[in-house]
N, CA, C and O atoms as a DFTB+ gen file, in Angstrom:
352 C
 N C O
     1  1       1.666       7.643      10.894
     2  2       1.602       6.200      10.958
     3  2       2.541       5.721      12.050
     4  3       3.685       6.120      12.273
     5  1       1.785       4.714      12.743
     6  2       2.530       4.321      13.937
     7  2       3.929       3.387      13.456
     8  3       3.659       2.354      12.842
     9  1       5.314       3.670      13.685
    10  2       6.652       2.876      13.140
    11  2       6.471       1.369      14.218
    12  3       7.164       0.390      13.939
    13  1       5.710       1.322      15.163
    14  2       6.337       0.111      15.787
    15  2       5.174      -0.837      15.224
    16  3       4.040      -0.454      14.937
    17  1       5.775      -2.443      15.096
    18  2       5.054      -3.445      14.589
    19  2       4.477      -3.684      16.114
    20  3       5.267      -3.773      17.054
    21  1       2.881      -3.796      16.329
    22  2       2.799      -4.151      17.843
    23  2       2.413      -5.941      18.008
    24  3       2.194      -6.517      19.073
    25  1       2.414      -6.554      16.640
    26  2       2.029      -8.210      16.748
    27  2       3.614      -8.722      17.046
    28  3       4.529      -8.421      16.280
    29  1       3.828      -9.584      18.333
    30  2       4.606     -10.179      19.183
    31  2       5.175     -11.302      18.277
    32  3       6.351     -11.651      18.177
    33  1       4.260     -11.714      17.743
    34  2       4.521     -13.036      17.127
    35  2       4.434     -12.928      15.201
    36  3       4.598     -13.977      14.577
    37  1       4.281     -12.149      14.742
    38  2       4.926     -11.329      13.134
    39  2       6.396     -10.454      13.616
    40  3       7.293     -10.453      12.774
    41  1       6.575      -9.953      14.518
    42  2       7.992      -9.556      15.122
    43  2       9.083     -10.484      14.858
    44  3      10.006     -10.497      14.043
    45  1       8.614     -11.423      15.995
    46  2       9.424     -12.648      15.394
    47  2       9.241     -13.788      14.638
    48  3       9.763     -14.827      15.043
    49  1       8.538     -13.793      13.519
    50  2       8.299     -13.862      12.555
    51  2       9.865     -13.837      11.549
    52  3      10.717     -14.641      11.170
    53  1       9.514     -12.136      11.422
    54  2      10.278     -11.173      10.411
    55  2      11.782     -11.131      10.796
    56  3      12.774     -11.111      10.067
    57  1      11.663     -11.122      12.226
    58  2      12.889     -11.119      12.709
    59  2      14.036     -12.207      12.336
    60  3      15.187     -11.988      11.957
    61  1      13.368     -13.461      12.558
    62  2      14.422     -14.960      12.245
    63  2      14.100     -14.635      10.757
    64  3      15.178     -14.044      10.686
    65  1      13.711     -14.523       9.803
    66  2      13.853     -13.835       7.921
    67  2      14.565     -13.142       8.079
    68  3      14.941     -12.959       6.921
    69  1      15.103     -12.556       8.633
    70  2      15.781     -11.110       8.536
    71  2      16.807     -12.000       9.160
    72  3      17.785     -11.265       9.029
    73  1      17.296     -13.161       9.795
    74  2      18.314     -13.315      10.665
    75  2      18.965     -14.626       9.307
    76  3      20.009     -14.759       8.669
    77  1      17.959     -15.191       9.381
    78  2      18.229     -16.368       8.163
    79  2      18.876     -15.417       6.949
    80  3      20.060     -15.489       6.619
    81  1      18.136     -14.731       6.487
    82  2      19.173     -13.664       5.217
    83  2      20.496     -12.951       5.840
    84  3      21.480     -13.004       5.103
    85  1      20.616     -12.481       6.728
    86  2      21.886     -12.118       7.087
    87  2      23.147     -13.275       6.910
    88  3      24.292     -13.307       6.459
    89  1      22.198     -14.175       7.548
    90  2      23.036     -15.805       7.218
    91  2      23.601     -16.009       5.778
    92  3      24.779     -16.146       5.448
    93  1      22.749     -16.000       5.186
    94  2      23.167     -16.504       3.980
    95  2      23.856     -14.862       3.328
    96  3      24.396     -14.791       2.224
    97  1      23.751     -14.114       3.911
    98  2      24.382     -13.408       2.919
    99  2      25.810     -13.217       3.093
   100  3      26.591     -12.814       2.231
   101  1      26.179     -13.664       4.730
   102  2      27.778     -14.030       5.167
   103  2      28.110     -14.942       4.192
   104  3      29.085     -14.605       3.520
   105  1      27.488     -16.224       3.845
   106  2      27.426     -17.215       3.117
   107  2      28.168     -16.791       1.791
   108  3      29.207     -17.219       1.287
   109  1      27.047     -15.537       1.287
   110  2      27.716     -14.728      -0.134
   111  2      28.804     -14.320      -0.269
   112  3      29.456     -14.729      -1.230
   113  1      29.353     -13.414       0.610
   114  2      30.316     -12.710       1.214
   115  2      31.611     -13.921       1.324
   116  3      32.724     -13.823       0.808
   117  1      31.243     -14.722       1.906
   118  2      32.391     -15.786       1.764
   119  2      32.929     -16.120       0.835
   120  3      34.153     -16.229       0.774
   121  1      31.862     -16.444      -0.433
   122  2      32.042     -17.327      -1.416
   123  2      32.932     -16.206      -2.162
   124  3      34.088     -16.460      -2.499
   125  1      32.372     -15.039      -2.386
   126  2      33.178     -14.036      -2.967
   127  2      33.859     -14.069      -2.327
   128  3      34.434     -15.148      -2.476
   129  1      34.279     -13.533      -1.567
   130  2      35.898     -13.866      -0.768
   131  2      37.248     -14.966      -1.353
   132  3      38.369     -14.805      -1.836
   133  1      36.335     -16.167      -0.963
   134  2      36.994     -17.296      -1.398
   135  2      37.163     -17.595      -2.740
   136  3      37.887     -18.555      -3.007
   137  1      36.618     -16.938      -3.686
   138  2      36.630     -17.606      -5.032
   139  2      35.623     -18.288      -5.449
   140  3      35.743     -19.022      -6.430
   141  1      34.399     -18.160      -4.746
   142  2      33.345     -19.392      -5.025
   143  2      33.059     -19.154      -6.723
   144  3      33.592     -18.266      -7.389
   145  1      32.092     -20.169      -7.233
   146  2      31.689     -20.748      -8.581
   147  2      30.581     -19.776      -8.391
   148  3      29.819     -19.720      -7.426
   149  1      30.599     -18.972      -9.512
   150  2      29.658     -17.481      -9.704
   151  2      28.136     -17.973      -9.742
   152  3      27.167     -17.248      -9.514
   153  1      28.093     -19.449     -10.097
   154  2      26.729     -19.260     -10.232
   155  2      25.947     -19.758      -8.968
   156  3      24.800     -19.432      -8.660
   157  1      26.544     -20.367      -8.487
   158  2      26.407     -20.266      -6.425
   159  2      26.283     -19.254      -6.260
   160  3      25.133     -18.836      -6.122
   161  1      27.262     -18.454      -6.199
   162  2      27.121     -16.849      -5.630
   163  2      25.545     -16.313      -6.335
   164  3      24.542     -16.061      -5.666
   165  1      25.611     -16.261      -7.232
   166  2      23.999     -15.734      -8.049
   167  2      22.922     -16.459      -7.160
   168  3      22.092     -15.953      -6.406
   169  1      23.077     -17.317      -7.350
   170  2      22.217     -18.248      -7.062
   171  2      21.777     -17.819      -4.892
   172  3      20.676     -17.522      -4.429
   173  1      22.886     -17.945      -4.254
   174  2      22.366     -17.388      -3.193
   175  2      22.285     -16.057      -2.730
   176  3      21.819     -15.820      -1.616
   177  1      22.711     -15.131      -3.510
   178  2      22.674     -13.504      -3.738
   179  2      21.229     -13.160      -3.622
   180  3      20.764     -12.158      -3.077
   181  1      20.289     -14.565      -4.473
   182  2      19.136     -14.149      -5.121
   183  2      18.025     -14.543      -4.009
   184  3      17.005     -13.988      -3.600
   185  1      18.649     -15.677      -3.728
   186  2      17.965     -15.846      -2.110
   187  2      17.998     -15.189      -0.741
   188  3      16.995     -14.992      -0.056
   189  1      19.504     -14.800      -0.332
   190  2      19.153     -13.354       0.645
   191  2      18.429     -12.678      -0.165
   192  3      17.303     -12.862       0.298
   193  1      18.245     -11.628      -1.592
   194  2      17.307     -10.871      -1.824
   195  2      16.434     -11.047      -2.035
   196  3      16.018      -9.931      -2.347
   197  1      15.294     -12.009      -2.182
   198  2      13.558     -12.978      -2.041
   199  2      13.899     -12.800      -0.691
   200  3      13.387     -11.714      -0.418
   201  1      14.646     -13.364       0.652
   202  2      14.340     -13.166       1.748
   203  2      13.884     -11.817       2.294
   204  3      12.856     -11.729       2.966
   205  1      14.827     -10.528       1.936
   206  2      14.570      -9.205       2.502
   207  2      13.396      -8.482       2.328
   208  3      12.807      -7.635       3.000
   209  1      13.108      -9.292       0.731
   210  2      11.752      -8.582      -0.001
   211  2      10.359      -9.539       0.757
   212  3       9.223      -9.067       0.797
   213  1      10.601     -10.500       1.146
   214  2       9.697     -11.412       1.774
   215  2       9.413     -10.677       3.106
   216  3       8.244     -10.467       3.431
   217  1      10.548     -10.238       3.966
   218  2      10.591      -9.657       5.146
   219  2       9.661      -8.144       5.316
   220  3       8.981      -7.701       6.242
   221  1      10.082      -7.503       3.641
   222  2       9.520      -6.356       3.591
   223  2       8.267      -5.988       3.426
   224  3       7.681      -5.055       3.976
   225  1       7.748      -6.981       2.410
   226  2       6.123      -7.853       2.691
   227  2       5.351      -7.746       3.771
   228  3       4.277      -7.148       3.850
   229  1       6.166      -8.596       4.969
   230  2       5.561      -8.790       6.317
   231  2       5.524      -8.049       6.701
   232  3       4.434      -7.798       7.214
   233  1       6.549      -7.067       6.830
   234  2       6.104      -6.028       7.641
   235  2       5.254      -4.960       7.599
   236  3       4.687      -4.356       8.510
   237  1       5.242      -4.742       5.867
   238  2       3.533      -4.192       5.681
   239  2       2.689      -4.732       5.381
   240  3       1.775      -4.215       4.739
   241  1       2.714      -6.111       5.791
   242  2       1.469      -6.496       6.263
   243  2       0.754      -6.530       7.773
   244  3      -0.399      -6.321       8.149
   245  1       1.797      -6.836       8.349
   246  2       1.744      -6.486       9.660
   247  2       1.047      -4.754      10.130
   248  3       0.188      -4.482      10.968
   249  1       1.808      -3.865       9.233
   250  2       1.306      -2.495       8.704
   251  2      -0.320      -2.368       8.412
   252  3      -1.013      -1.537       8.999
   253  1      -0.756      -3.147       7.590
   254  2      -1.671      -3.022       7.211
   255  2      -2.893      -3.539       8.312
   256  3      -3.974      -2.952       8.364
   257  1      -2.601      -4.593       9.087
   258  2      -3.268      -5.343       9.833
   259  2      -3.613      -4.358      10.817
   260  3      -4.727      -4.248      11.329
   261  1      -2.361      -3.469      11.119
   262  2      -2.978      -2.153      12.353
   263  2      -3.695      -1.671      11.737
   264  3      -4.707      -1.942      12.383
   265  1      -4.116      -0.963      10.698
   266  2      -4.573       0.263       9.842
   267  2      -6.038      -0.340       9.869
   268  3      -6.997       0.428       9.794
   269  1      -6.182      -1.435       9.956
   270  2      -7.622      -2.046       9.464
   271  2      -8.292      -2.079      11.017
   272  3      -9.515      -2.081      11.157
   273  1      -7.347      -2.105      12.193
   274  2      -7.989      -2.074      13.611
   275  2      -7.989      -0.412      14.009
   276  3      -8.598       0.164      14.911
   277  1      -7.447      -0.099      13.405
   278  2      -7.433       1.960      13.971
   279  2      -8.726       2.184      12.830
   280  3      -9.192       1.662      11.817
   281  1      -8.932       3.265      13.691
   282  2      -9.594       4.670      12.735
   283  2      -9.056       5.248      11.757
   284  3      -9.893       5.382      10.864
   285  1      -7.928       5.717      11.439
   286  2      -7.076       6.463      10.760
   287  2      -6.959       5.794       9.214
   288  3      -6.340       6.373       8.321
   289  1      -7.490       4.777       9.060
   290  2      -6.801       4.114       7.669
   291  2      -6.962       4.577       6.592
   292  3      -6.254       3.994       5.771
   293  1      -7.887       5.793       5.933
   294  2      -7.204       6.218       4.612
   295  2      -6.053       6.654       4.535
   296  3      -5.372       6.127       3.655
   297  1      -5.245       7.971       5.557
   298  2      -4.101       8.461       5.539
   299  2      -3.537       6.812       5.534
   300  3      -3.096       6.373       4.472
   301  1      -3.566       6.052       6.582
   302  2      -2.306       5.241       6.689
   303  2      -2.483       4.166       5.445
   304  3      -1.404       3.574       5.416
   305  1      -3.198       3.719       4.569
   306  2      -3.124       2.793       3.160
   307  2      -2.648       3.519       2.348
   308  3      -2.375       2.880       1.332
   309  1      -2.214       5.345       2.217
   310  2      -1.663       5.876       1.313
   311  2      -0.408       5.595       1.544
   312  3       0.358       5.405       0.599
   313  1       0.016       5.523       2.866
   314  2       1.154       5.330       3.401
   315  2       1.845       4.068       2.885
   316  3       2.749       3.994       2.053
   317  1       1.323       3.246       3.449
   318  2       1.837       1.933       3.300
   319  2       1.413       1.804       1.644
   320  3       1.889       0.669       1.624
   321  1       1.174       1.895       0.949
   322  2       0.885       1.684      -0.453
   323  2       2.824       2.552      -1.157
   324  3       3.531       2.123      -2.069
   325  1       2.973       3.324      -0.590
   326  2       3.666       3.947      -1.186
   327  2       5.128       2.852      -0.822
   328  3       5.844       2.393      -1.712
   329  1       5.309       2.624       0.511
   330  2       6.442       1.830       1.219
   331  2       6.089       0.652       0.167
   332  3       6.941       0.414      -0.688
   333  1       4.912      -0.089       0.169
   334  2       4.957      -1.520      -0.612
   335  2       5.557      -0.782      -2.419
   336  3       6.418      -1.293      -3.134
   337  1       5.000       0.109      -2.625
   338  2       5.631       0.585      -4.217
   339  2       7.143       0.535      -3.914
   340  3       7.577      -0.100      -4.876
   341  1       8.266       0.864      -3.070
   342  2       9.378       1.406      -2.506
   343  2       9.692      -0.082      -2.793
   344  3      10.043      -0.240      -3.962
   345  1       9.664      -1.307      -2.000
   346  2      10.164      -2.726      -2.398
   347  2      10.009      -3.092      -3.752
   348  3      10.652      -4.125      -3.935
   349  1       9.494      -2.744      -4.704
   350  2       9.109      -3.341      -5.856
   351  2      10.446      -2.948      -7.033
   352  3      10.388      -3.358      -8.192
């Protein structure tokens, strides 16, 4: 299975999700740091992790979107079936 995403625009997509959760997870990191009110911290803990799993989504979907333009797609839906089981 090919590793590179080749859609330009699901790249960056996934990319600013992936940049927005890093964000907020400094965010987390702070609050723990600082003493924040635990249920803030929960509360945006839970949102970087819906973001990563959202991210992880896209990208096998993006996955999947090649598999359906190649030849190859039984091997590669076993593939990606197994990675989408791996996020769950």
């Amino acid at each position: 299975m090919s590793t590179a995403l080749h859609d330009e625009d699901a790249v960056r997509r996934i990319a600013n999700r992936l940049k927005r959760a890093q964000g907020q997870l400094a965010a987390v990191i702070a609050a723990i740091e600082e003493g924040g009110d635990c249920r803030e911290v929960v509360t945006q803990l839970s949102a970087v992790s819906g973001a990563i799993d959202r991210a992880g989504f896209a990208v096998i979907a993006a996955a999947m979107q090649q598999c359906v333009e190649d030849d190859d797609s039984e091997l590669r839906m076993a593939e990606l079936e197994k990675l989408f089981l791996s996020l769950s």
